[in-house]
FIKOLZA-1660 file (N, C-alpha, C; in steps of 0.1 Angstrom, whole numbers, plus 5000, padded with zeros to 4 digits):
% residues 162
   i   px   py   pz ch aa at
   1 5008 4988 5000  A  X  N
   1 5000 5000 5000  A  X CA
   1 5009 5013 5000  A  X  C
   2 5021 5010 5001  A  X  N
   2 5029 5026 5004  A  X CA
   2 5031 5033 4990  A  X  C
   3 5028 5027 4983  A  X  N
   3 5033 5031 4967  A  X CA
   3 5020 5036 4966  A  X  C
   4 5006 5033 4966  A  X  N
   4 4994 5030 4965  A  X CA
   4 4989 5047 4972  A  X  C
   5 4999 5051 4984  A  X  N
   5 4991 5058 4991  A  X CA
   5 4999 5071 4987  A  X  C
   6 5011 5069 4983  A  X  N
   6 5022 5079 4975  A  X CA
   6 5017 5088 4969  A  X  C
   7 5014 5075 4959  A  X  N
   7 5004 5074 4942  A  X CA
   7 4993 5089 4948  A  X  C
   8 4985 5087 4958  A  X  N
   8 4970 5093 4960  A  X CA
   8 4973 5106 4967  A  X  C
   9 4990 5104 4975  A  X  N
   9 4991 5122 4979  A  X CA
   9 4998 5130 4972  A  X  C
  10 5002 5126 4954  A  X  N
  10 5003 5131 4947  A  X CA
  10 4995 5136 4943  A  X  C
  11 4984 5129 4938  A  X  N
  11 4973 5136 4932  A  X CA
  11 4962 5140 4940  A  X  C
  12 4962 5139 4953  A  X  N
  12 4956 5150 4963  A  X CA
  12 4964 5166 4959  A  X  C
  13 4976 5166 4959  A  X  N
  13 4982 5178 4961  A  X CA
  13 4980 5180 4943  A  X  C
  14 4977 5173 4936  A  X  N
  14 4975 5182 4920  A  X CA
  14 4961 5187 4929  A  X  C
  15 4950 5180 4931  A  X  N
  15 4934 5182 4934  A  X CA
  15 4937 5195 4937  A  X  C
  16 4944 5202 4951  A  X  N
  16 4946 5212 4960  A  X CA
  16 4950 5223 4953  A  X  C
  17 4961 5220 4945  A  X  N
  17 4961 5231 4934  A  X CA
  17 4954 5237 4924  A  X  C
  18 4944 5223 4922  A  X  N
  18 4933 5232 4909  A  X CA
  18 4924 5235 4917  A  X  C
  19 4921 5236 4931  A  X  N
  19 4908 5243 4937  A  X CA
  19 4907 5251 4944  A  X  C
  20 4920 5255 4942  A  X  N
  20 4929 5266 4957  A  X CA
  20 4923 5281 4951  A  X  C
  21 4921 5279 4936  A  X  N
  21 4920 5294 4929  A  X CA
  21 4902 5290 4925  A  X  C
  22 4896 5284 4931  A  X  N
  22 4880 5278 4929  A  X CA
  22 4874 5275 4919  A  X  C
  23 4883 5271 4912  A  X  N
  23 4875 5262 4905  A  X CA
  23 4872 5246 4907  A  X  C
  24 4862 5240 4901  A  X  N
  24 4860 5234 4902  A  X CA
  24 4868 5220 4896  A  X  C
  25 4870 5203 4903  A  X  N
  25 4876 5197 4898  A  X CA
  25 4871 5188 4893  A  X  C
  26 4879 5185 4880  A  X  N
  26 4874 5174 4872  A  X CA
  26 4878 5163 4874  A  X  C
  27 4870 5150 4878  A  X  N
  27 4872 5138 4883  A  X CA
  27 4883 5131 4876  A  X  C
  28 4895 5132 4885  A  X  N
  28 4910 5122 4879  A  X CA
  28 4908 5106 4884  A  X  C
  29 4913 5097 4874  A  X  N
  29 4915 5086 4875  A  X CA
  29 4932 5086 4870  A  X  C
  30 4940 5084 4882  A  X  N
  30 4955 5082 4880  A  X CA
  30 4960 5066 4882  A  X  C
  31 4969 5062 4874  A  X  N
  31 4971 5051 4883  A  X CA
  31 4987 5049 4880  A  X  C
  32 4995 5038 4881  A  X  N
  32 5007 5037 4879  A  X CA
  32 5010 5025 4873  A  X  C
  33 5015 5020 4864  A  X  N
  33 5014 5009 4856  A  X CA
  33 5026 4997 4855  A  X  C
  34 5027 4989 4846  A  X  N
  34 5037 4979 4853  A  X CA
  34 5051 4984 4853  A  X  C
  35 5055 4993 4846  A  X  N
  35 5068 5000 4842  A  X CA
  35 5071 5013 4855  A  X  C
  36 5056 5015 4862  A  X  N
  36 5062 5026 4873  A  X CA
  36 5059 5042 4865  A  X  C
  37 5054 5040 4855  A  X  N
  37 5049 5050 4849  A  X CA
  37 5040 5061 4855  A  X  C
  38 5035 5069 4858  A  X  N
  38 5021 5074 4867  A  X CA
  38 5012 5081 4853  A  X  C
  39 5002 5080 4849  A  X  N
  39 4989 5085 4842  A  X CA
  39 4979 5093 4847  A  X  C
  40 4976 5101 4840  A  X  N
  40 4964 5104 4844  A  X CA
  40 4952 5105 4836  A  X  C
  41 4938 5107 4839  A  X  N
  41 4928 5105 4827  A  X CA
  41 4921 5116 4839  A  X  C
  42 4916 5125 4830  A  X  N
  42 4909 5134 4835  A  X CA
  42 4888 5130 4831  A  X  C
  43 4882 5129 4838  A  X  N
  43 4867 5126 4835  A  X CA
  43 4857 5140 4832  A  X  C
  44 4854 5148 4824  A  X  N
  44 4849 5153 4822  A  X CA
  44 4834 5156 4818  A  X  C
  45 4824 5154 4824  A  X  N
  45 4808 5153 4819  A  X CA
  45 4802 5167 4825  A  X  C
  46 4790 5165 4817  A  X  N
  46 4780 5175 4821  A  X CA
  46 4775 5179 4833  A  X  C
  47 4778 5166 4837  A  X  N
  47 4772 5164 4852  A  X CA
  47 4782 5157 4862  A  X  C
  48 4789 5166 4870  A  X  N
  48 4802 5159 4879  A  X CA
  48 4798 5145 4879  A  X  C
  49 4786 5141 4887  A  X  N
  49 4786 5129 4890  A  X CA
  49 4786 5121 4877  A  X  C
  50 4786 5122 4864  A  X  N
  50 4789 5113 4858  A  X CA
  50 4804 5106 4859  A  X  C
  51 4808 5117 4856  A  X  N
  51 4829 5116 4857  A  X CA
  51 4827 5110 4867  A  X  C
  52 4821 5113 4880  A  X  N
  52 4828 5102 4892  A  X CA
  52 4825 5092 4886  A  X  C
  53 4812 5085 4882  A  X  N
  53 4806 5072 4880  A  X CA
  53 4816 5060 4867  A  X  C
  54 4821 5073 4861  A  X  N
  54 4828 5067 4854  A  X CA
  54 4845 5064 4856  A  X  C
  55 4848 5073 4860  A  X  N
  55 4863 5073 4869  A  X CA
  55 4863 5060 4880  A  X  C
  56 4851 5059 4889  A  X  N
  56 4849 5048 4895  A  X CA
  56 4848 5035 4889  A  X  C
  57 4844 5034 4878  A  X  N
  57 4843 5022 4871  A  X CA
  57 4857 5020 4864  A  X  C
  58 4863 5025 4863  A  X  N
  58 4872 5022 4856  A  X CA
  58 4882 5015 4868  A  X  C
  59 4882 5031 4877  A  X  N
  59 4888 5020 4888  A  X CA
  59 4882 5005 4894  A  X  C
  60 4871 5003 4891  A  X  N
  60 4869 4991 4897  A  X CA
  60 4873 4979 4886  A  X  C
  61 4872 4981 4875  A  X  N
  61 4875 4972 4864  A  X CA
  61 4887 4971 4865  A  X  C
  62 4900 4980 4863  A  X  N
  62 4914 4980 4859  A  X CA
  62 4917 4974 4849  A  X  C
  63 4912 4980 4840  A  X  N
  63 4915 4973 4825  A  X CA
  63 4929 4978 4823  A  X  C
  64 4937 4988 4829  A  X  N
  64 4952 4993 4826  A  X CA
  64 4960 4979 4830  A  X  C
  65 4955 4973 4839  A  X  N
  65 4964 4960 4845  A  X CA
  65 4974 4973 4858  A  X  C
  66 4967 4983 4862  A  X  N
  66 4977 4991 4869  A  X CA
  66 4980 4981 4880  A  X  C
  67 4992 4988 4888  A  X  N
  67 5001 4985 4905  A  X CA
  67 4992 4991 4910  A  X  C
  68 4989 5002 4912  A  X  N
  68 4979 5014 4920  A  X CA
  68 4977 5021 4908  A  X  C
  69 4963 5025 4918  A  X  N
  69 4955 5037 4911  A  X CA
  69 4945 5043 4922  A  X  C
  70 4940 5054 4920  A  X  N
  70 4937 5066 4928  A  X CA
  70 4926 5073 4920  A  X  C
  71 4912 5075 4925  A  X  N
  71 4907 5081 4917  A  X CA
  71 4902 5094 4928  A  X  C
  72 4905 5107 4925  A  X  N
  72 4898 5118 4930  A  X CA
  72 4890 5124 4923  A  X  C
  73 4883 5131 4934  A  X  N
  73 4869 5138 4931  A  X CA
  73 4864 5149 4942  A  X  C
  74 4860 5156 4936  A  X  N
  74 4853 5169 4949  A  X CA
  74 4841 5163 4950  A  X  C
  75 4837 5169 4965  A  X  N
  75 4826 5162 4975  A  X CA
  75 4826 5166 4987  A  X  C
  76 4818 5164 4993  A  X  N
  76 4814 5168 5008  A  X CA
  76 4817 5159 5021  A  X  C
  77 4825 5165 5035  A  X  N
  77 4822 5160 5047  A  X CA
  77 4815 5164 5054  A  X  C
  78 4810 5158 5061  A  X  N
  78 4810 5161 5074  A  X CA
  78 4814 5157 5085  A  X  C
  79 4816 5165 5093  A  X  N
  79 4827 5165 5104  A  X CA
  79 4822 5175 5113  A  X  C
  80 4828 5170 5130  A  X  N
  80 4823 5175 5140  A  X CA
  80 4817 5189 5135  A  X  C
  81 4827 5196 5131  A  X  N
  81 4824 5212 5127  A  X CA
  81 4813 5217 5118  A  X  C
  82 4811 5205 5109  A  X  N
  82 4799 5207 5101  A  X CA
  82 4802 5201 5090  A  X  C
  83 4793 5205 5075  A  X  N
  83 4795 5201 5066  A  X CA
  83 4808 5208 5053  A  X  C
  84 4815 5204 5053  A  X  N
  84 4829 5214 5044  A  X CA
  84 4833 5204 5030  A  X  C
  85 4836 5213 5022  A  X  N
  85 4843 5204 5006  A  X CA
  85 4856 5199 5013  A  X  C
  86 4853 5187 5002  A  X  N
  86 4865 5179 5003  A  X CA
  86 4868 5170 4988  A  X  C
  87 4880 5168 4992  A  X  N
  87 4886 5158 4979  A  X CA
  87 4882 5146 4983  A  X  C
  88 4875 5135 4976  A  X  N
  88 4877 5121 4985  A  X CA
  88 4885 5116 4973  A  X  C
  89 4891 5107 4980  A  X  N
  89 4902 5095 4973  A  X CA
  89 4901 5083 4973  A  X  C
  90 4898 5075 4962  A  X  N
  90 4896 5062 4967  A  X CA
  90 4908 5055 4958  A  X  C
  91 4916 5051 4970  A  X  N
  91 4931 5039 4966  A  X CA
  91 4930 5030 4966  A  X  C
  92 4936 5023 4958  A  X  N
  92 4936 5009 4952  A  X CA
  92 4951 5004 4953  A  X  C
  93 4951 4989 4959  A  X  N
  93 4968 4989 4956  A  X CA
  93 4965 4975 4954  A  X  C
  94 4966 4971 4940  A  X  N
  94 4961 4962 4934  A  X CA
  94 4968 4947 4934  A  X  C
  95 4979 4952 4935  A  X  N
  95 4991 4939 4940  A  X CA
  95 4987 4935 4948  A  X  C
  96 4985 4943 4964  A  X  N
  96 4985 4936 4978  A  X CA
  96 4968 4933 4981  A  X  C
  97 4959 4938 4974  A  X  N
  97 4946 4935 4974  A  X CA
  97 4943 4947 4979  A  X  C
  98 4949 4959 4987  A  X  N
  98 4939 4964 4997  A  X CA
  98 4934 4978 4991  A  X  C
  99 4925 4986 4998  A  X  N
  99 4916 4994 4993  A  X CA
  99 4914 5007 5005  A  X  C
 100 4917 5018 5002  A  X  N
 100 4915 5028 5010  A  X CA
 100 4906 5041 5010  A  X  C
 101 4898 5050 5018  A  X  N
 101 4892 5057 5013  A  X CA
 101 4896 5070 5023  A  X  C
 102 4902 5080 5020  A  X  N
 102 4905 5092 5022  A  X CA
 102 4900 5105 5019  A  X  C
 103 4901 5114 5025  A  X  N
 103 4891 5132 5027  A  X CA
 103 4898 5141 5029  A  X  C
 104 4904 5152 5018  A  X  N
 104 4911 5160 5022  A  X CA
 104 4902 5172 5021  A  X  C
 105 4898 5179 5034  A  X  N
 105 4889 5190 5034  A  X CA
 105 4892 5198 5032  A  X  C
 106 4886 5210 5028  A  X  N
 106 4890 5222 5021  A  X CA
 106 4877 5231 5025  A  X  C
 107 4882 5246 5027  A  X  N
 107 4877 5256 5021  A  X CA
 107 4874 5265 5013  A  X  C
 108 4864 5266 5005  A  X  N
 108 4868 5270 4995  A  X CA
 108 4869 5283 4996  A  X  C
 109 4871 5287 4981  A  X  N
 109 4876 5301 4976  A  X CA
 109 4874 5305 4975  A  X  C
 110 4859 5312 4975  A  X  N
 110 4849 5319 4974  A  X CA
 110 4844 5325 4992  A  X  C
 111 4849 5315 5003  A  X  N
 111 4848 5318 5012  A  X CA
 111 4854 5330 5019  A  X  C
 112 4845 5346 5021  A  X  N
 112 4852 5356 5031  A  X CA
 112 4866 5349 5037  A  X  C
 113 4869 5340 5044  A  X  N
 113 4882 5339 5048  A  X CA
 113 4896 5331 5037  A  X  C
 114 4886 5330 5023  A  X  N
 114 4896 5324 5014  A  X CA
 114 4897 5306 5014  A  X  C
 115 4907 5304 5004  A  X  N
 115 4911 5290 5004  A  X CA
 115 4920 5287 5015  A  X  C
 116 4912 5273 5024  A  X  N
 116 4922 5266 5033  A  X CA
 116 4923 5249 5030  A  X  C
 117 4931 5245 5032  A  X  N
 117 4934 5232 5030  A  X CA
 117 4936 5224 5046  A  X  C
 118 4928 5215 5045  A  X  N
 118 4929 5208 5063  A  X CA
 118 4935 5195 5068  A  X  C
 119 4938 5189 5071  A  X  N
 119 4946 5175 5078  A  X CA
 119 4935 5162 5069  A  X  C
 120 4947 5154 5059  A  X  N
 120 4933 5142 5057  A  X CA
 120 4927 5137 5066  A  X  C
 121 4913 5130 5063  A  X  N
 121 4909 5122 5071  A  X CA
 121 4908 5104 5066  A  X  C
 122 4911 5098 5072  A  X  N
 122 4914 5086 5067  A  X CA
 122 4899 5080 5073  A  X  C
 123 4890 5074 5061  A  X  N
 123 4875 5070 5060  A  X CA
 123 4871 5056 5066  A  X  C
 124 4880 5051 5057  A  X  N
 124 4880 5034 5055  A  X CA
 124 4892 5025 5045  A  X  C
 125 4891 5016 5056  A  X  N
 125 4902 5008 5054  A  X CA
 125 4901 4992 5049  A  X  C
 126 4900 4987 5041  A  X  N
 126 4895 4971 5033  A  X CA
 126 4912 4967 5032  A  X  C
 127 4916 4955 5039  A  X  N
 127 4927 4949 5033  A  X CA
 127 4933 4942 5047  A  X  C
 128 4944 4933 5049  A  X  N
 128 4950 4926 5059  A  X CA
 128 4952 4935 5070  A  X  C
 129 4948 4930 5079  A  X  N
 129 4947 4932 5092  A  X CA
 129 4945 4950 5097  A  X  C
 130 4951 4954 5105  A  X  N
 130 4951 4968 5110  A  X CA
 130 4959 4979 5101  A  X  C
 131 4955 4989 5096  A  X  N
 131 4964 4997 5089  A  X CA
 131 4972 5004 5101  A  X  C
 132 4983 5008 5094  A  X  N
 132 4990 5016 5102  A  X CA
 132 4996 5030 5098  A  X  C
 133 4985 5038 5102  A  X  N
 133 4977 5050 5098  A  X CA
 133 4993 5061 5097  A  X  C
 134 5004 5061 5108  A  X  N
 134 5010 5066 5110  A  X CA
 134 5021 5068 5098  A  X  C
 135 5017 5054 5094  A  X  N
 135 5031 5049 5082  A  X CA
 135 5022 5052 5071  A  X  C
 136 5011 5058 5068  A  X  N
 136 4997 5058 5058  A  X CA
 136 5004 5073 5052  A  X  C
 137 5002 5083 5069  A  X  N
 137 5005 5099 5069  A  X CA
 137 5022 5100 5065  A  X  C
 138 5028 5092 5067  A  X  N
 138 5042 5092 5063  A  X CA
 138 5039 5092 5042  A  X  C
 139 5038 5084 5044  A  X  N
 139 5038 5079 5027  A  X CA
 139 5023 5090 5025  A  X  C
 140 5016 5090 5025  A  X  N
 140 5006 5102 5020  A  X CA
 140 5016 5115 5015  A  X  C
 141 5021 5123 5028  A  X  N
 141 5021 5135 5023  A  X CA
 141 5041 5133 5020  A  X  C
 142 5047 5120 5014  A  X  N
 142 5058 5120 5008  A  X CA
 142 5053 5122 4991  A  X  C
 143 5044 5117 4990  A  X  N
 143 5034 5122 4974  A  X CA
 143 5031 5135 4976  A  X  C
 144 5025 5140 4985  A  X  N
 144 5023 5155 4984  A  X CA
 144 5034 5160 4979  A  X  C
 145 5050 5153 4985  A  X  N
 145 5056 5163 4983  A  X CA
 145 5063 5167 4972  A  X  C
 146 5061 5152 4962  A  X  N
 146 5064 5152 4953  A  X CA
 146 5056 5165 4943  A  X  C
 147 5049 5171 4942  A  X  N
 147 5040 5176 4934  A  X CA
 147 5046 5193 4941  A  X  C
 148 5047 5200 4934  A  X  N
 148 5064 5213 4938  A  X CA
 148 5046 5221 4938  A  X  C
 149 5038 5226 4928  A  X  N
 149 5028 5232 4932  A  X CA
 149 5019 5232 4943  A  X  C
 150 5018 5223 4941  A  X  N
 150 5001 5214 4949  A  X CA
 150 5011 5218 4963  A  X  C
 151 5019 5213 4968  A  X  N
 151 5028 5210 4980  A  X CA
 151 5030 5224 4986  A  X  C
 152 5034 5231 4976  A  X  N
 152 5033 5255 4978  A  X CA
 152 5021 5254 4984  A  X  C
 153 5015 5255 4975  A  X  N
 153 5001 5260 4982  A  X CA
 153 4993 5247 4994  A  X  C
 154 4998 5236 4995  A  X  N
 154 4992 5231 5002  A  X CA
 154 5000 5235 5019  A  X  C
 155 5013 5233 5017  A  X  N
 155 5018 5246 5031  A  X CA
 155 5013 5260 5033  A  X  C
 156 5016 5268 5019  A  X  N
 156 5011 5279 5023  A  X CA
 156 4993 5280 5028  A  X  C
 157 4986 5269 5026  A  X  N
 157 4971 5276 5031  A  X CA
 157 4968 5264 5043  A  X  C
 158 4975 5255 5044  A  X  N
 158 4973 5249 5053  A  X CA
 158 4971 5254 5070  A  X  C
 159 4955 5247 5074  A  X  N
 159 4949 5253 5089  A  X CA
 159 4947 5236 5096  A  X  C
 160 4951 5240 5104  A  X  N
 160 4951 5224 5111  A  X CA
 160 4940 5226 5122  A  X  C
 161 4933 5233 5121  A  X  N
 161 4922 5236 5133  A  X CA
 161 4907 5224 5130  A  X  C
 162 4906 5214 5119  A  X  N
 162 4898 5206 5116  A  X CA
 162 4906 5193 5110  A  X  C
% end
């Protein structure tokens, strides 16, 4: 899963950069393939939730034969504080079987106090025995930090108060 969760704080931190200036994101299906390559396919429809539905199927099929793959999407949490945008991520690490689902909340940009970017939340976890969340946050934001934009602005607006 460490390649798997890399793979998804990479393309969290692209997500964070195309939404930091408010616009809206178009559903990515990334994955990494036998050679270690990383892809991306962007989903585009009329209706966001088509792109998810289709971005999601793709991930569930894996006709690429990918190592991992990551599909993001804008969406909603809720959380103690209330309801706020978020990126959800759903990771795949196709080798080891297991399956992850992650929340990176945000404020958006349109908001009087501006764009903020907030601490993931890790959702759910499908795969051998107990994850170990710590080694998750390790390898998570070592993919953030691969990404030189996403990673700027994910320091510079980052509020850890949620």
């Amino acid at each position: 899963m460490q390649q798997a969760i890399r793979l998804a704080g990479f393309f969290a931190a692209h997500g964070v950069w195309c939404v930091a200036d408010g616009e809206d994101l178009i559903p990515i299906y990334a994955f990494e393939d036998a050679a270690g390559e990383r892809k991306m396919i962007r989903y585009a429809a009329e209706r966001a939730e088509d792109g998810v539905a289709e971005a999601r199927a793709r991930l569930g099929a894996n006709p690429d034969e990918a190592r991992h793959a990551v599909m993001v999407h804008d969406g909603f949490l809720t959380l103690p504080s209330g309801r706020t945008d978020a990126l959800i991520l759903s990771v795949r690490d196709f080798a080891g079987d297991g399956a992850l689902t992650l929340a990176v909340p945000y404020r958006n940009a349109a908001h009087p106090l501006g764009f903020a970017v907030h601490r993931p939340k890790f959702l759910d976890w499908r795969g051998e025995g107990e994850p170990d969340y710590a080694r998750l946050g390790e390898d998570f934001f070592a993919g953030v930090e691969e990404h030189e934009m996403g990673d700027r602005v994910w320091q510079s607006k980052l509020d850890d108060s949620i």
